[in-house]
C-alpha positions in Angstrom: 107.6 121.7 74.2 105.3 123.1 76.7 106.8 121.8 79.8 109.0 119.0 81.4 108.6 116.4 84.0 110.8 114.8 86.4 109.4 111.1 88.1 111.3 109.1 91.0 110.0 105.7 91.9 111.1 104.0 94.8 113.7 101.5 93.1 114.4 103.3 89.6 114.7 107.3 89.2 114.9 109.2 86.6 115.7 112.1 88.4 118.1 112.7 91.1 116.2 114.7 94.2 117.7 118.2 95.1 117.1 121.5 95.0 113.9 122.3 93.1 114.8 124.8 91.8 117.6 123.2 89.8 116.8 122.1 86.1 118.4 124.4 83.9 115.9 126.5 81.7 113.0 125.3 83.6 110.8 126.4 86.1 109.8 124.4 88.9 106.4 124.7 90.0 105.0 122.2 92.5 107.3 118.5 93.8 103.8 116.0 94.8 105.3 112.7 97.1 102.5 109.8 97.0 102.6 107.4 100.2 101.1 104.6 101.8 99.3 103.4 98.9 97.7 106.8 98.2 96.7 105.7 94.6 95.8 102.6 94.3 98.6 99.9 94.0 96.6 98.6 90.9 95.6 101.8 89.3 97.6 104.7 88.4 96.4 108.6 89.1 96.8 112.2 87.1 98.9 115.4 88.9 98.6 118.3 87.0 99.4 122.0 86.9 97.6 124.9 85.8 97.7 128.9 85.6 95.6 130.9 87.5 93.3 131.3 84.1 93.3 127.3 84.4 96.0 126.9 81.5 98.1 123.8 81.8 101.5 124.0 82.6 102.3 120.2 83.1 101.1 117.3 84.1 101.8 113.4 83.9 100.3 110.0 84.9 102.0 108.4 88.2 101.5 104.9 89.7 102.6 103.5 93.1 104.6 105.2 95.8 106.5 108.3 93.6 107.6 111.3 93.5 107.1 113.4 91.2 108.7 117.2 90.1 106.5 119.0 87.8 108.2 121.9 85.5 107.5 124.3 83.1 109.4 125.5 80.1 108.0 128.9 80.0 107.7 131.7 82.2 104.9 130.9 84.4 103.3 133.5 87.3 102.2 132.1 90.6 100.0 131.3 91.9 98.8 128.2 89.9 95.8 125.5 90.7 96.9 122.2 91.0 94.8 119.2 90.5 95.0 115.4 91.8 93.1 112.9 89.6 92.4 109.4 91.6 90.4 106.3 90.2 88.6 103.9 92.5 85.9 100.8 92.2 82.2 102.1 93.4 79.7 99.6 93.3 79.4 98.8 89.9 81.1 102.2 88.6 84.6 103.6 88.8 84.3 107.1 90.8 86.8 109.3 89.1 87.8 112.0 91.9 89.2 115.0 90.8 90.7 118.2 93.3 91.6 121.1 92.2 93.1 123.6 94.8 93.2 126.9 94.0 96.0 129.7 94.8 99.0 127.5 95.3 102.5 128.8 95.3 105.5 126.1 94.5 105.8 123.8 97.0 106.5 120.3 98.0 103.3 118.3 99.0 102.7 115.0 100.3 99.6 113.1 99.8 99.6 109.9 102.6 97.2 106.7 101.8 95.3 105.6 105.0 94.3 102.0 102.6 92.5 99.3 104.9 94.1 95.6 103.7 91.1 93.4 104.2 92.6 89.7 106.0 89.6 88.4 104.9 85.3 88.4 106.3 84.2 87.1 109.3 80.5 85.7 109.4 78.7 87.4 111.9 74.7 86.0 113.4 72.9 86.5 115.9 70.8 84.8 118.2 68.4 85.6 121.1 67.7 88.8 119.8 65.8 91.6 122.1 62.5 93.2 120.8 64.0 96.4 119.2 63.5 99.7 117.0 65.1 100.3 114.0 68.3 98.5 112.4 71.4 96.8 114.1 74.5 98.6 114.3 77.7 95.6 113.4 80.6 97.2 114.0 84.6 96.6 114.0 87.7 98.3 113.9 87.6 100.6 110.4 84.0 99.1 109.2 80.8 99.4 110.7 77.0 98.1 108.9 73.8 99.4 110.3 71.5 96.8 109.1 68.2 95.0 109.8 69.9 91.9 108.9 70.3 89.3 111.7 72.4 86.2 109.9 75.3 85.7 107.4 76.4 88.9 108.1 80.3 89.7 106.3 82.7 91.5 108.0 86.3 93.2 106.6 88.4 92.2 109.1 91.1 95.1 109.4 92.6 94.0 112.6 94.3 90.3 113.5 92.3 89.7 115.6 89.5 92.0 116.1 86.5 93.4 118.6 82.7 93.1 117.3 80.5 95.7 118.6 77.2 95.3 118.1 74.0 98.1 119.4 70.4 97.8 118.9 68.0 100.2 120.7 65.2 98.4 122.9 62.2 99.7 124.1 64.5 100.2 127.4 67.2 102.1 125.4 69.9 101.4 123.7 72.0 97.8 124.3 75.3 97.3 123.2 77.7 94.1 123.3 81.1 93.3 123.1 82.6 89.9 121.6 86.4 89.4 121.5 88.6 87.7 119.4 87.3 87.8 116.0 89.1 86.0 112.9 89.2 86.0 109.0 87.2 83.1 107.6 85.2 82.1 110.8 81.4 82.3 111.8 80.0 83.4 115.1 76.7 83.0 116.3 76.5 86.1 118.8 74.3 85.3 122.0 72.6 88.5 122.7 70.5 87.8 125.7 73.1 89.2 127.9 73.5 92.7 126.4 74.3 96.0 128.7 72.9 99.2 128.8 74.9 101.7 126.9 75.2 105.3 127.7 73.5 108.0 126.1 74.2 111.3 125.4 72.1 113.9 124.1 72.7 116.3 121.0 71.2 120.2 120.5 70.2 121.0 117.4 70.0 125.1 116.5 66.6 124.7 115.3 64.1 121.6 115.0 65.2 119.8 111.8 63.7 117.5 109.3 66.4 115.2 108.6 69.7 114.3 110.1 72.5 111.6 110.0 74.5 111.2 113.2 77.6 108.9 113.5 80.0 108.7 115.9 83.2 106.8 116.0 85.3 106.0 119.2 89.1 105.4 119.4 91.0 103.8 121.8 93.8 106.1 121.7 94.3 110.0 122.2 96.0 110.6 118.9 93.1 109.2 116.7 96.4 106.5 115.5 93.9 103.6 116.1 91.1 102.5 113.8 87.7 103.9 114.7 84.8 102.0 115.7 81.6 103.2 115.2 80.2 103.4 118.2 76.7 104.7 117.2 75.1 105.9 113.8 71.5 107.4 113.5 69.4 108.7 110.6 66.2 110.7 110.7 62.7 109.8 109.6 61.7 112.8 108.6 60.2 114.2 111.9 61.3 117.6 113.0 62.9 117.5 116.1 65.6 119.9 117.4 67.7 117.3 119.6 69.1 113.4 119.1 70.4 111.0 121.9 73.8 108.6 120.8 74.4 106.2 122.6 78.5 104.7 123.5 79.3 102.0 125.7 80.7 103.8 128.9 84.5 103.6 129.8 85.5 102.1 126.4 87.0 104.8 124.8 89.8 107.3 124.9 88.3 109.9 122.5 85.0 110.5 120.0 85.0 111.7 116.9 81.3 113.1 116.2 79.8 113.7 112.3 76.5 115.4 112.2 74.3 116.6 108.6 70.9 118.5 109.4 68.5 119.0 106.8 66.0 121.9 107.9 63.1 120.8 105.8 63.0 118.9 102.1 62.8 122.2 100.6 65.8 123.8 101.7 68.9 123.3 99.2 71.0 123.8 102.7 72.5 121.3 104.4 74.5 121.8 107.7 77.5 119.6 109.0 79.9 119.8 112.2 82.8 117.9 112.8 83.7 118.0 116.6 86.1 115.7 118.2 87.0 114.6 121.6 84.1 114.4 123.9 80.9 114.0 122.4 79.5 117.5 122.6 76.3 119.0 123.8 75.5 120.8 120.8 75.5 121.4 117.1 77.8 124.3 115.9 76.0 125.9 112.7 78.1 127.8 110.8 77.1 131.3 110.0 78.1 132.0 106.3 76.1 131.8 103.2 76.9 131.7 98.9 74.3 133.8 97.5 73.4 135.3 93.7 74.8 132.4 92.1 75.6 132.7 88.1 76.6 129.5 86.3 77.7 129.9 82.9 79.0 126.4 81.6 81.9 125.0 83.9 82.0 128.7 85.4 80.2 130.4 88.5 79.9 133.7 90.2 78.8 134.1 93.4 78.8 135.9 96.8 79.7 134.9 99.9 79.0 136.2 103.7 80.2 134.9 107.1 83.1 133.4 108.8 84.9 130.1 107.2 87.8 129.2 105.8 87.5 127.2 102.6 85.5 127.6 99.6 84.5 125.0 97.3 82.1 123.5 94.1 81.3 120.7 92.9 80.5 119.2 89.7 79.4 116.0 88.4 79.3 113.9 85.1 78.6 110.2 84.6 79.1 108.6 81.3 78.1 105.6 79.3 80.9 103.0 80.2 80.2 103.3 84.2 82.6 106.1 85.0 81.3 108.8 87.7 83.1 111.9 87.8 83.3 114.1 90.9 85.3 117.0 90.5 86.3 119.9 93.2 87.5 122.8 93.2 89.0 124.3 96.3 89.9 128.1 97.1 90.1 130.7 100.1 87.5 132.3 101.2 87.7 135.4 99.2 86.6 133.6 95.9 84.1 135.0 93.9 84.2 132.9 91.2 85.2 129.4 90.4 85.4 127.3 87.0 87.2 124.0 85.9 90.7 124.1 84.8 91.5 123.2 80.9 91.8 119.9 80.9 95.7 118.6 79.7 96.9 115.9 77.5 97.0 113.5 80.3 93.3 113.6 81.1 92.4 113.8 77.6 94.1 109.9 76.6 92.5 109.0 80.0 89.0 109.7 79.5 88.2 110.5 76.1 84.7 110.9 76.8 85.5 113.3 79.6 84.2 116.9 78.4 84.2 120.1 79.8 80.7 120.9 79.2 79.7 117.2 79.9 79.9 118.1 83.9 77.3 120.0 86.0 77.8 121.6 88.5 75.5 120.8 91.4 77.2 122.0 94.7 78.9 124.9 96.8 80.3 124.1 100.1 81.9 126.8 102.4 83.6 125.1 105.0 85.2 126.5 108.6 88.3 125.1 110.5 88.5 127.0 113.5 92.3 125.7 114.3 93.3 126.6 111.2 93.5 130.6 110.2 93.6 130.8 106.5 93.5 128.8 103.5 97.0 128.8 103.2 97.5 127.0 106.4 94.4 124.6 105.3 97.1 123.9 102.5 99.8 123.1 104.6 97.8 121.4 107.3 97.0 118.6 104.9 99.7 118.1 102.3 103.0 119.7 104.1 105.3 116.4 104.0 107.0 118.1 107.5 103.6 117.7 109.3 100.9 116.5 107.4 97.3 116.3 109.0 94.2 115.5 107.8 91.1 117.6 107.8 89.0 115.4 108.6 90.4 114.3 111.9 90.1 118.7 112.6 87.2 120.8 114.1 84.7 122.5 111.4 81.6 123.1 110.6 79.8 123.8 107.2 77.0 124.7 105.0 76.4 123.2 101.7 74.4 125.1 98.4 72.4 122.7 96.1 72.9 124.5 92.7 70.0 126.4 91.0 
């Protein structure tokens, strides 16, 4: 038997949790606690553990909120790669999302669930509409809609009850209004003859650029604890231009939250994001690090890599015949010179049958700066150490991202 796994649910165990270390003749290698409806409560998920060749050293299905300690029955040298397999409704597809991270020593890791519970839609029209540009930005607490739809709008409501925020940009500048009180199940016809004048703020790009997509999101507390509202979400046209001006309604909110992509032009296989929160800032900060003399042979790549950043990253992508997409990603430091898919286990095998190695392409590096964070290790334990866990995405960072040749 190649290795040995120990899962806890919440009401029956069979495993008692201690020491990690402690299963006679086995080695421990990594202890992964799902929370907060992290997989979803009517799908299950995949955890497995591989060698540093990509060699399977365990792995199991889980469901729910578990625990579960992952062993191996031979001798097995860190550091390993470990990979989380979740399954989720897309449109008319499941999406299949698979992350591998790279250079992990055994340790305990939790992954938290940030699930929305919809109470039900609210139907949102409007009336006495302004002569405007563009589409209609509906937003509420944890969903947001820019739209050119004026009636029969439907809304998640996330929140009991809930704040509509709705922005349209006049020929004047942009309007914004507030409507309080929203409820599952009920329709509102939204008077917007009374609208007021948001506030706008302008953005710097580094260069003129040929496409963009700006969206900010506000939150009414400090610690980012409160759902966001999109406050403001643009997309470009395709004119070069080398600033943008958001718009926020003024005194609402505590703290921003600011997502920018730049495309250069429609021939570059760059594209650019920043990540900046708490004030809206003044100016896009463009990483300076490149991926260049990329080799792909099969689910293998070698590359090189220049610049300042703290994660590296690819891609690849399959979608088969019975409406499954798969996104897979593997994860490493910045020293990584080359990347390829782990072997796939038993595990994934019964899952997707049709799932093969050489079925996915790859079609995407990303190299990825956090400048709180000083290493890749730290990256590691900023997001999945149970003590003090932390999203990324609520962090600082900029990257650049490498269509594949």
């Amino acid at each position: 038997m190649l290795f040995y796994i120990a899962v806890c649910g919440t009401v029956v165990c069979s495993c008692k949790k201690k020491d990690n270390s402690t299963e006679p003749g086995k080695q421990w290698l990594m202890t992964v606690n799902f929370k907060d409806d992290y997989i979803n409560p009517k799908l299950k998920a995949i955890v497995f553990v591989s060698d540093a060749h990509g060699n399977p050293l365990a792995d199991t299905m889980v469901a729910g909120n578990t625990s579960v300690l992952l062993y191996s029955e031979k001798t097995a040298t860190p550091p390993f790669q470990i990979t989380i397999v979740k399954w989720e409704p897309d449109m008319h597809n499941f999406l299949v999302t698979i992350n591998t991270y790279q250079n992990v020593t055994p340790s305990e890791w939790t992954l938290q669930g940030r699930r929305l519970v919809s109470a039900g839609e609210a139907i949102i029209n409007l009336q006495n509409i302004p002569n405007h540009i563009g589409p209609i930005l509906y937003s509420n607490s944890g969903y947001s809609n820019l739209t050119f739809a004026t009636t029969g709008n439907k809304h998640p409501i996330y929140q009991l009850p809930d704040d509509l925020y709705i922005k349209l940009t006049a020929q004047k500048g942009s309007l914004y209004k507030w409507t309080n009180g929203i409820l599952p199940g009920e329709t509102y016809n939204v008077d917007l003859s009374d609208m007021k004048t948001a506030e706008p703020h302008t953005i710097t790009f580094p260069v003129a650029m040929q496409d963009f997509h700006v969206k900010i999101y506000g939150y009414r507390d400090t610690n980012y604890l409160s759902l966001p509202i999109t406050t403001d979400e643009l997309i470009g046209n395709g004119d070069k231009t080398d600033t943008v001006t958001v718009s926020v309604p003024p005194a609402t909110f505590s703290r921003f939250q600011t997502n920018i992509e730049l495309i250069e032009s429609w021939t570059s296989p760059l594209t650019y994001t920043n990540i900046q929160n708490g004030a809206i800032p003044d100016s896009f900060v463009k990483l300076n690090a490149a991926i260049s003399n990329i080799n792909i042979q099969g689910n293998k790549t070698d590359f090189n890599s220049v610049g300042d950043f703290t994660v590296t990253s690819a891609k690849w992508y399959f979608h088969d015949t019975e409406n499954l997409a798969f996104e897979w990603t593997v994860f490493g430091p910045d020293t990584l010179t080359t990347i390829s898919l782990p072997v796939l286990p038993p595990a994934m095998k019964s899952m997707f049958p049709k799932l093969a190695l050489d079925s996915l392409t790859l079609y995407q590096f990303e190299i990825i700066n956090y400048p709180e964070l000083d290493s890749y290790n730290t990256y590691l334990e900023n997001i999945f150490n149970p003590a003090a866990p932390g999203p990324t995405d609520r962090l600082n960072s900029s990257s650049v991202r490498v269509m594949a040749p």
